[in-house]
C-alpha positions as CSV (number, residue, x, y, z in Angstrom):
1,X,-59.1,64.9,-47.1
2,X,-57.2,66.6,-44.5
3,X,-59.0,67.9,-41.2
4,X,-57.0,70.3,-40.3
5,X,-58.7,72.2,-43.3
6,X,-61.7,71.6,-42.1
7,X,-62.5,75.2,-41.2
8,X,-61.0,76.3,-44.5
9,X,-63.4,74.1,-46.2
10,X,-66.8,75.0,-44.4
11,X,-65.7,79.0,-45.0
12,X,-66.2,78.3,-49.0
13,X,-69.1,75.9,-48.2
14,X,-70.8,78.3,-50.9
15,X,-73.9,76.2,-50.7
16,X,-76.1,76.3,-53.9
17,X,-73.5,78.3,-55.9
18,X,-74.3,76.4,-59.2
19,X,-77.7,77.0,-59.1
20,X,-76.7,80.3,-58.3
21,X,-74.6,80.4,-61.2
22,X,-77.3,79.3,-63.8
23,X,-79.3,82.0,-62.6
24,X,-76.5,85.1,-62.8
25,X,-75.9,83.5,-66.7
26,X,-79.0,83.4,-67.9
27,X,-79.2,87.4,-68.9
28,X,-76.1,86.0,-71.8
29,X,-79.2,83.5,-73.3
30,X,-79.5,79.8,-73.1
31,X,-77.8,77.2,-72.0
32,X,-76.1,75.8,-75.1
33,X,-74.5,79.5,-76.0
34,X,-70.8,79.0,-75.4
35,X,-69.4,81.4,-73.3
36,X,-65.8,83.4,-73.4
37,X,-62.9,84.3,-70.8
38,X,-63.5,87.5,-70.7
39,X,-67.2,87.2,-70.0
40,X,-66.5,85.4,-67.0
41,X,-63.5,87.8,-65.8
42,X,-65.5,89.5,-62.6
43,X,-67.0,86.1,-61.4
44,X,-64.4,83.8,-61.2
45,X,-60.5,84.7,-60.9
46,X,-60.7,85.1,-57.0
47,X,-57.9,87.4,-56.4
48,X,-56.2,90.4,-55.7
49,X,-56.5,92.7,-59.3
50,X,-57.8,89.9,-61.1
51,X,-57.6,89.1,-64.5
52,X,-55.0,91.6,-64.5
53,X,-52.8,89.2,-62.2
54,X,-53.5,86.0,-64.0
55,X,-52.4,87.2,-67.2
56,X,-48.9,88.6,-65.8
57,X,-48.2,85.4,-63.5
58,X,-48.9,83.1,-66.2
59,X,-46.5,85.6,-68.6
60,X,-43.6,85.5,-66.2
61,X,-44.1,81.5,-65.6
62,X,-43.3,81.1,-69.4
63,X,-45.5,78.5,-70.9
64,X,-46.0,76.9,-74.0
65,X,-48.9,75.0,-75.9
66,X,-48.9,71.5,-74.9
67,X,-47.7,71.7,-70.9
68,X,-49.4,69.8,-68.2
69,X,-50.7,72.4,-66.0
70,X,-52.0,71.8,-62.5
71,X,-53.7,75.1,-60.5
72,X,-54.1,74.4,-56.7
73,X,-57.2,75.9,-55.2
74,X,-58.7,76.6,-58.7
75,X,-61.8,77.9,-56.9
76,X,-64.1,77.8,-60.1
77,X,-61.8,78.0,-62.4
78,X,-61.2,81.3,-63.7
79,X,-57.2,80.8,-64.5
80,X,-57.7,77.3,-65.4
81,X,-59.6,78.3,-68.5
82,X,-57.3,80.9,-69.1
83,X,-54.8,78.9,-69.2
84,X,-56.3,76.4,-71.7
85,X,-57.2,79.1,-74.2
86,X,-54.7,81.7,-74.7
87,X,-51.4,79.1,-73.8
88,X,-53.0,76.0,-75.1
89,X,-52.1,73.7,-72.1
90,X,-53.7,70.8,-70.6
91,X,-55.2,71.7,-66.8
92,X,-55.9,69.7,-63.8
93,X,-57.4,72.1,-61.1
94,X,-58.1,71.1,-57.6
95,X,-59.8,72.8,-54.5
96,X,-61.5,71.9,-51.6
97,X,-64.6,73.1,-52.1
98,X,-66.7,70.7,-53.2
99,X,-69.2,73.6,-54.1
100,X,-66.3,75.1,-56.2
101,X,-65.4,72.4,-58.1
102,X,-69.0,71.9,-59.2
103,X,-69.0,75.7,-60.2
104,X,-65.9,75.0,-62.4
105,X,-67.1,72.1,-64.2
106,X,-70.4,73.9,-65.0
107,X,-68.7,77.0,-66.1
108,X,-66.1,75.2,-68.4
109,X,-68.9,73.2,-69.4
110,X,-70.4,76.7,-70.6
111,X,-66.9,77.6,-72.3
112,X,-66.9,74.5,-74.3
113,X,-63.2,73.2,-72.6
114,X,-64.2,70.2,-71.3
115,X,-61.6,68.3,-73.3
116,X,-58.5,71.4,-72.2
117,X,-59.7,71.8,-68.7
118,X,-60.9,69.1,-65.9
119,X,-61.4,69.3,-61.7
120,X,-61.8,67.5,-58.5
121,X,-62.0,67.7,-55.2
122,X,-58.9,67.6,-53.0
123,X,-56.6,69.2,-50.3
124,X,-53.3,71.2,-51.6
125,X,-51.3,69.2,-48.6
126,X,-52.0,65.9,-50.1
127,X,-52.5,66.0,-54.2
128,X,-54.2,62.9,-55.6
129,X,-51.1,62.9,-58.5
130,X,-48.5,60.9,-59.4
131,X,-44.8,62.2,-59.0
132,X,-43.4,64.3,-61.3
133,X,-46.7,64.6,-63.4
134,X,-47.0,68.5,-64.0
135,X,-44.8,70.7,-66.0
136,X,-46.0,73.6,-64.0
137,X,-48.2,74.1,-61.0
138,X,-49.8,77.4,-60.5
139,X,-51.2,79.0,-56.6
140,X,-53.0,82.3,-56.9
141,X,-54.1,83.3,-53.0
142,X,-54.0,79.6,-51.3
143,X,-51.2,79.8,-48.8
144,X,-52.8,82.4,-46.8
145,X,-55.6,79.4,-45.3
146,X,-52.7,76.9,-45.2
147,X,-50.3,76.3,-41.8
148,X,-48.2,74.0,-43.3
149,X,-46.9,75.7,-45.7
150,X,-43.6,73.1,-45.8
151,X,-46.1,70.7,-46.4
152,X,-47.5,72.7,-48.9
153,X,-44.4,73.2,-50.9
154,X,-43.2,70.0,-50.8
155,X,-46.0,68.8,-52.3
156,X,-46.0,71.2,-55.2
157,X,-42.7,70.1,-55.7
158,X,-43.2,66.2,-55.5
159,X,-45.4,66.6,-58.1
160,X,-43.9,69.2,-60.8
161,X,-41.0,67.3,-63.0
162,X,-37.5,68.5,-62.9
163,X,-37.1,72.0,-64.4
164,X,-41.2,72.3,-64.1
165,X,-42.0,75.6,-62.9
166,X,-44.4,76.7,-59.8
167,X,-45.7,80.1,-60.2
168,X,-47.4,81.7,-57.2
169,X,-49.6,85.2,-56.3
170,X,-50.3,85.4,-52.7
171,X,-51.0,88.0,-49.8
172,X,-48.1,88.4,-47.4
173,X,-47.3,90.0,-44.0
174,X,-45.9,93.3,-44.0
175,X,-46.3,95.0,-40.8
176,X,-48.6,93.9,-37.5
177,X,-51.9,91.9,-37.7
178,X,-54.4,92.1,-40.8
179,X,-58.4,93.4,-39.5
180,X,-61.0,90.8,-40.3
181,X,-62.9,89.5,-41.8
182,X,-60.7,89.1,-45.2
183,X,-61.8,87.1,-48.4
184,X,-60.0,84.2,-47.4
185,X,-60.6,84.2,-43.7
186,X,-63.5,85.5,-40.8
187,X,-60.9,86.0,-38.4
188,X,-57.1,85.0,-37.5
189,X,-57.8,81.5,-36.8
190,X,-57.8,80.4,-40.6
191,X,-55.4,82.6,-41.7
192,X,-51.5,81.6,-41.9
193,X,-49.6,84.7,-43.5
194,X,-46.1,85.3,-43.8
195,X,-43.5,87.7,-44.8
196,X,-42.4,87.6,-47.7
197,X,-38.9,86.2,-47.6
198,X,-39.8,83.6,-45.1
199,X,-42.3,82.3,-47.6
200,X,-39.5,82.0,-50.3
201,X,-37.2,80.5,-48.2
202,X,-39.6,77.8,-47.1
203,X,-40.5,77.2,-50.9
204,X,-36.6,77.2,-51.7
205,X,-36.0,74.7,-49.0
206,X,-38.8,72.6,-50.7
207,X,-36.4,72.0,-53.9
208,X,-36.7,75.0,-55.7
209,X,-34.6,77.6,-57.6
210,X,-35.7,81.5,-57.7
211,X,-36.3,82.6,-60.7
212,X,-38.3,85.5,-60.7
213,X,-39.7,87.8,-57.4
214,X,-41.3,90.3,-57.6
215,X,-43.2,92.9,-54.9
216,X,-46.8,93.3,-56.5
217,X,-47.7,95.7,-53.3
218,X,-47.7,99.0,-55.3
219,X,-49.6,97.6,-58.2
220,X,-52.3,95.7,-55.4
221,X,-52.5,99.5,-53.7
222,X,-53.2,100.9,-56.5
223,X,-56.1,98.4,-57.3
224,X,-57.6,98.9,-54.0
225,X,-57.4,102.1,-54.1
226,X,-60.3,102.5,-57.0
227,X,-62.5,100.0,-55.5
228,X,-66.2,102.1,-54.4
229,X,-68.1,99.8,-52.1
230,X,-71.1,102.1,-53.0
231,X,-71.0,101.7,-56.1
232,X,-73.1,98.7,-58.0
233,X,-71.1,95.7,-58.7
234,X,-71.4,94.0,-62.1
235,X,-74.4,91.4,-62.4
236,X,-71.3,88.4,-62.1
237,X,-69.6,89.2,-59.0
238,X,-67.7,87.5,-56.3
239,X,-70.9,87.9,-54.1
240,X,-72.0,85.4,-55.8
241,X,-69.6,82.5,-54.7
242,X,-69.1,84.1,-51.0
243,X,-72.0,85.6,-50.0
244,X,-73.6,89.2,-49.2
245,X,-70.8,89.7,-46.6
246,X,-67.7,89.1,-49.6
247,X,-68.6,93.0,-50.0
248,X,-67.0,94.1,-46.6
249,X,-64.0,91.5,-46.8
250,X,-62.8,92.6,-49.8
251,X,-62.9,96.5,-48.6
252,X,-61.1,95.3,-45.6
253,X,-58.6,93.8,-47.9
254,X,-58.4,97.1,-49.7
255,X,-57.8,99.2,-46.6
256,X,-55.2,96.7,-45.5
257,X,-53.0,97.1,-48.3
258,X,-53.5,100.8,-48.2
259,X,-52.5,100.8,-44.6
260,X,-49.5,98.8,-45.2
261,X,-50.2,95.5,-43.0
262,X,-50.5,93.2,-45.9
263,X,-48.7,93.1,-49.7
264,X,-48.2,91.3,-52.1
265,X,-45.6,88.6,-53.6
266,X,-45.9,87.5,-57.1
267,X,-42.6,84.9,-57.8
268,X,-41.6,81.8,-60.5
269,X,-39.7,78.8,-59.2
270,X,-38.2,75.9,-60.6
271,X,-38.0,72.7,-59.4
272,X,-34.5,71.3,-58.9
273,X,-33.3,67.7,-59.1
274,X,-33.1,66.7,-56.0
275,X,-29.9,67.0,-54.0
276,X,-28.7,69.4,-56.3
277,X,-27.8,72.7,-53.9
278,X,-27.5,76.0,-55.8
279,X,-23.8,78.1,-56.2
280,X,-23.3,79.5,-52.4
281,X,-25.8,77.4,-50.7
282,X,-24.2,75.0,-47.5
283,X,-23.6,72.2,-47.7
């Protein structure tokens, strides 16, 4: 695994999450009660609006029943599952938590999709996958911890098939630095963003084709906009994975998006054979 993530990795050490987990579940009943998306929805899609932004990506990445699937930094697996049940596809997840990945198999474990939905253990700048493997790949707010991001791309593409899609939702630079701490990073020193067009060219210049971008900033402001950090958070929170302190991270993620220093990118890609250039692009 790579160290330069190293930091990355010990800032969702999350120690004890699944125990943590069993805990938080046990007000749906017993262990063997199979559990539902939706149940799951505040817990474990880690990003901005949600739910709400899984369901949209995944629409605009068109899928069908059947694809290979891979979702890079699954976390614990929230649009994984997703995935599995409302698209039918087949999902390989990967993060670098180790305490994440044990969270994911637990809570698919829970959901009954052990046989839709499997994870491991592994760094976004090296995938443990053969070429070509995935008909899509999918990155909901990864790039932000990641430097490399040529690396990262390159990698996304090596492993999608030709005229496999790569759909990503991620937090971009508007305008002057972010205040810390944010849900992905304590301070500046594990946080990589970029503007928004830099971060499609560099994916473009990885072997991929635009298909769809679109500025999610408004829809993000308006999300942060109703979040109370009075007010009680549901029994299955992101607290649980992050910590006490997630509460003033995602405010400061709020206020940043209000203020204008951060937005959002939502885009589809495909992956072009390789050497083929694009009408209008040098030679």
């Amino acid at each position: 695994m790579t160290d330069e993530l190293e930091d990355v990795r010990a800032h969702y050490r999350a120690t004890g999450l699944t125990d943590r987990l069993k805990v938080a579940l046990s007000s749906f009943g017993s262990e063997e009660k199979t559990l539902h998306a939706h149940e799951l929805a505040t817990l474990d899609q880690f990003h901005t609006r949600g739910m709400a932004a899984t369901v949209e990506l995944v629409a605009l990445a068109g899928l069908n029943a059947g694809m290979s699937v891979l979702d890079v930094g699954a976390g614990v697996g929230g649009p994984a599952r997703f995935l599995a049940a409302t698209y039918g596809c087949s999902v390989k997840g990967i993060d670098l938590s180790e305490p994440f990945i044990q969270a994911a198999r637990y809570l698919t474990q829970r959901t009954g999709q052990q046989d839709q939905v499997d994870f491991e253990v592994g760094s976004a700048l090296d995938l443990p996958f053969d070429d070509a493997r995935f008909d899509a790949v999918f990155l909901q707010h990864v790039a932000m911890n990641i430097g490399a991001r040529d690396r990262l791309y390159a990698e996304i593409r090596r492993v999608l098939r030709v005229g496999g899609r790569f759909a990503t939702y991620d937090v971009v630079l508007l305008d002057g630095e972010p205040d810390y701490p944010l849900p992905w990073a304590s301070t500046s020193s594990t946080s990589f963003l970029l503007p928004s067009q830099l971060t499609q060219k560099i994916i473009e210049q990885a072997g991929f084709r635009t298909l769809v971008v679109r500025d999610d900033t408004e829809a993000a402001r308006e999300w942060a906009s109703q979040l109370r950090p009075t007010a009680t958070p549901p029994a299955l929170n992101l607290g649980l994975l992050m910590g006490p302190d997630f509460a003033k991270a995602a405010v400061n993620l709020g206020r940043n998006l209000l203020d204008g220093r951060l937005g959002i990118l939502c885009a589809v890609f495909e992956a072009k054979a390789v050497g083929i250039r694009d009408e209008g692009e040098a030679a």
